[in-house]
N, C-alpha and C positions, 0 to 999 in steps of 0.2 A: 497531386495535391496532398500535402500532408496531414493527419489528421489531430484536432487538438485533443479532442478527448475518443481516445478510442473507443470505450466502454459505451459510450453514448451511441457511437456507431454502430456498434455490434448489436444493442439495441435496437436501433434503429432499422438494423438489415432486417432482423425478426421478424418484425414488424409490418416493415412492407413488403415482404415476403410472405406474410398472414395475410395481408389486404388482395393482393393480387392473386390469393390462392395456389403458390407452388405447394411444392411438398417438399422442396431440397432449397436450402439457401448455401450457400459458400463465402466463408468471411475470414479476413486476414488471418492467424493465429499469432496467439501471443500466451505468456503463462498465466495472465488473469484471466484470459477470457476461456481459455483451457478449464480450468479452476471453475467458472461461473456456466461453462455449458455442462459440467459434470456434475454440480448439484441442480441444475434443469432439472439433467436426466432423473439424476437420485430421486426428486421431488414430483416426477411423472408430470414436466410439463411439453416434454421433447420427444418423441419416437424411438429413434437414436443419433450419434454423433457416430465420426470419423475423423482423426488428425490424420492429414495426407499431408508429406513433404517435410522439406528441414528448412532450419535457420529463416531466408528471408522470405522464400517463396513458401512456408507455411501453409495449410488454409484448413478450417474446419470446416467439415461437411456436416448439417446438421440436420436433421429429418424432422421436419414440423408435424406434430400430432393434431391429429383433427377427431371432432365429436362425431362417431359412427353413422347415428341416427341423423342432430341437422347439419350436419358437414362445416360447422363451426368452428375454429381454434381453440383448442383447450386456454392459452396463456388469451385470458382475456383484455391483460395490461400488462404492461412493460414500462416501468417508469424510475425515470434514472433521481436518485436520491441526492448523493454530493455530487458538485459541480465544480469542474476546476477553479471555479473564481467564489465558491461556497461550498466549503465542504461542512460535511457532518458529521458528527464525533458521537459518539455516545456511551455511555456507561452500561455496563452490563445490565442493571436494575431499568436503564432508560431507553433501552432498545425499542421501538416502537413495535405494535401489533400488528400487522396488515389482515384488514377486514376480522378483529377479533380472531387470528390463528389462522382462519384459510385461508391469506397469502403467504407468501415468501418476502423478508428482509435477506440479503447479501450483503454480510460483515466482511472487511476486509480487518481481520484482529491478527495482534501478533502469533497467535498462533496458524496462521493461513487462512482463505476465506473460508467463511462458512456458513450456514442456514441462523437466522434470528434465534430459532429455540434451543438449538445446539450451544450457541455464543452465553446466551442463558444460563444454560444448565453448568456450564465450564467456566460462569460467573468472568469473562472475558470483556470486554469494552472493544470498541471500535470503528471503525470507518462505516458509514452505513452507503454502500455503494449504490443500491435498488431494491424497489416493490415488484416483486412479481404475483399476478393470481390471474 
């Protein structure tokens, strides 16, 4: 079955992958989602990743972080911003905040994607793909 919005997927694997309590998810690979698991990482929401394989059979391995103490998920939400039948655009100046600064926005801006504060500072506009915190 084909997927219509990948990125919603890849979400989604996170996700129920956090509910069910694994520790390792495995999800197609492509180069945004490459892109969106490596500012995870950068932003200490993921353990760690692994790109295993080429071209079709791709897949990212990605190491879900958990809270030491109540054995909780660190990414509390996952939630997908533009949708392919609404997207969301924004201007540098209008980037939205998630939770005043403790979330993550994921810009897809011409200069590659990147973190909401990042896009900011580089005065960039763009795709606002998802909330993470």
């Amino acid at each position: 079955m084909a997927v219509t919005d990948p990125i919603a997927d890849y979400l989604t694997r996170i996700r129920n992958a956090q509910m069910a309590g694994h520790r390792v998810v495995d999800i197609p690979a492509s180069n945004v989602k490459k892109q969106i698991t490596e500012i995870l990482y950068d932003q200490g929401f993921i353990h760690k990743y692994k790109f295993v394989g080429e071209g079709k059979d791709a897949i990212i391995k990605i190491a879900i972080k958990y809270d030491r103490e109540t054995k909780q998920p660190v990414i509390k939400k996952l939630e997908r911003a533009s949708k392919p039948g609404l997207r969301l655009y924004c201007k540098a100046n209008e980037i939205p905040r998630v939770i005043n600064g403790l979330g993550v926005a994921i810009v897809s801006t011409s200069r590659g994607l990147m973190t909401d504060k990042k896009a900011r500072e580089e005065h960039v506009g763009g795709e606002v793909l998802c909330y993470v915190y």
